[in-house]
C-alpha positions in Angstrom: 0.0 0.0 0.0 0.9 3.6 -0.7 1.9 5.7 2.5 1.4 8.6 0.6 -1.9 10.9 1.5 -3.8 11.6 -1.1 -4.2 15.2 -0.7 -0.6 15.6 -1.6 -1.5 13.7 -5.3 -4.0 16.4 -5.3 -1.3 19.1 -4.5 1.5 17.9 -7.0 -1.8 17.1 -9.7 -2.6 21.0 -9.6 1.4 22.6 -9.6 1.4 20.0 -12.6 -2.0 21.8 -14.0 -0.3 25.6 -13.1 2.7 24.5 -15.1 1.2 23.2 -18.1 -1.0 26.2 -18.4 1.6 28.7 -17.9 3.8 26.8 -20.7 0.7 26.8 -23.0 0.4 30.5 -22.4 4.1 31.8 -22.9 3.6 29.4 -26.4 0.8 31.7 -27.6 2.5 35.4 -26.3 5.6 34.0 -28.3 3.4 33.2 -31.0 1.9 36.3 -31.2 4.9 38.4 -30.7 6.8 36.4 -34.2 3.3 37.4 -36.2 3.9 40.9 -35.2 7.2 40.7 -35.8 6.7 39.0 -39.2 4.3 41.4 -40.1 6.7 44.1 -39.4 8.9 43.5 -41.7 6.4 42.6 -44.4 6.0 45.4 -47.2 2.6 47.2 -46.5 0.7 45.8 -49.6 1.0 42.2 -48.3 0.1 43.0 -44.8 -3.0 44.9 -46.2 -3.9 42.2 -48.4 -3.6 39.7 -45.7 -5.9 41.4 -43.4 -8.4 42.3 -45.9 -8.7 38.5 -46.6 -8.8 37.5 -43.1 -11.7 40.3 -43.1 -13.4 38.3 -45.5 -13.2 35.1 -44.2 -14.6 36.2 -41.2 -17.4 37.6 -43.4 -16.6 41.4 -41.6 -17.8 43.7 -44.2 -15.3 46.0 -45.0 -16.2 47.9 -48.0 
């Protein structure tokens, strides 16, 4: 048998939880911040055309 409480499984199954949500959020800020990035450096006509089909496949009027 296990000597181990169980409310400790519970403590080290939430830090666990915490630590896989904070990886999964530093993913997407990094994410975003290499689309800005990439954007940055993109010339302005492929940006705008980008965004203005992204407009459309949202079907956001923006005419």
């Amino acid at each position: 048998m296990s000597t181990i409480p169980a409310s400790s499984h519970k403590r080290a199954s939430r830090s666990g939880s915490r630590l896989a949500s904070a990886c999964q959020q530093g993913v997407v800020v990094l994410f975003g911040a290499l689309i800005l990035y990439a954007v940055g450096f993109m010339p302005m006509n492929a940006a705008h055309n980008a965004a203005h089909d992204s407009r459309h496949s949202f079907v956001f009027p923006c005419h």
